[in-house]
N, C-alpha and C positions, 0 to 999 in steps of 0.2 A: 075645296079640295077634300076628298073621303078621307078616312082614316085612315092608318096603315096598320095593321096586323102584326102581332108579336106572335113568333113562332112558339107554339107551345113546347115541344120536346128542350127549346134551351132555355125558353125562362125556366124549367123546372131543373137543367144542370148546372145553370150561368146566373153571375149578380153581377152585375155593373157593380164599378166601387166610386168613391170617389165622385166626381163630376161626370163622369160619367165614359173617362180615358182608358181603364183600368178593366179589365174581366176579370173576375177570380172562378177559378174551379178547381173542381178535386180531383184527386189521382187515380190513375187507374190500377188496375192486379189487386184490389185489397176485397176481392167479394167470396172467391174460393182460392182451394187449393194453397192454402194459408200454413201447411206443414210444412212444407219444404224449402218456405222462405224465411231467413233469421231475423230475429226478434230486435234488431237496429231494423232493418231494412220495411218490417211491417210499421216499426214507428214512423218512420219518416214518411211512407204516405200519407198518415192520418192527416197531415199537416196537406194544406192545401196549396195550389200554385196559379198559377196568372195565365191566362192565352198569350203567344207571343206575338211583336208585332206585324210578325207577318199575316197574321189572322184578324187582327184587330177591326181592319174594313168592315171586313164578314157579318162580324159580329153587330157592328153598327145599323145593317138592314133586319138580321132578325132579330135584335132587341132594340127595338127604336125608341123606348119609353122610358 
């Protein structure tokens, strides 16, 4: 049986955690336009979040490694 192929654009946004159940990735709005949002709100993106499991399948075909 060939190999199967890992999608480049989300290995480079996406890590498997864990055994391999778990997605983490990071949040979005924190690249511009950084003035007019308060200084709690830009912290709390820094911190990163998980795919939910509605997406979790998805995830499973393009990171299959």
């Amino acid at each position: 049986m060939p190999k199967v192929k890992t999608h480049s654009a989300t290995k480079k946004r996406f890590k498997k955690v864990g055994n391999g159940t778990k997605v983490k990735r990071g949040k979005a709005y924190r690249r511009h336009l950084l003035t007019k949002k308060t200084r709690k709100r830009k912290r709390d993106l820094r911190s990163g979040g998980y795919v939910s499991k509605a997406d979790e399948k998805i995830f499973k075909v393009l990171l299959p490694y």
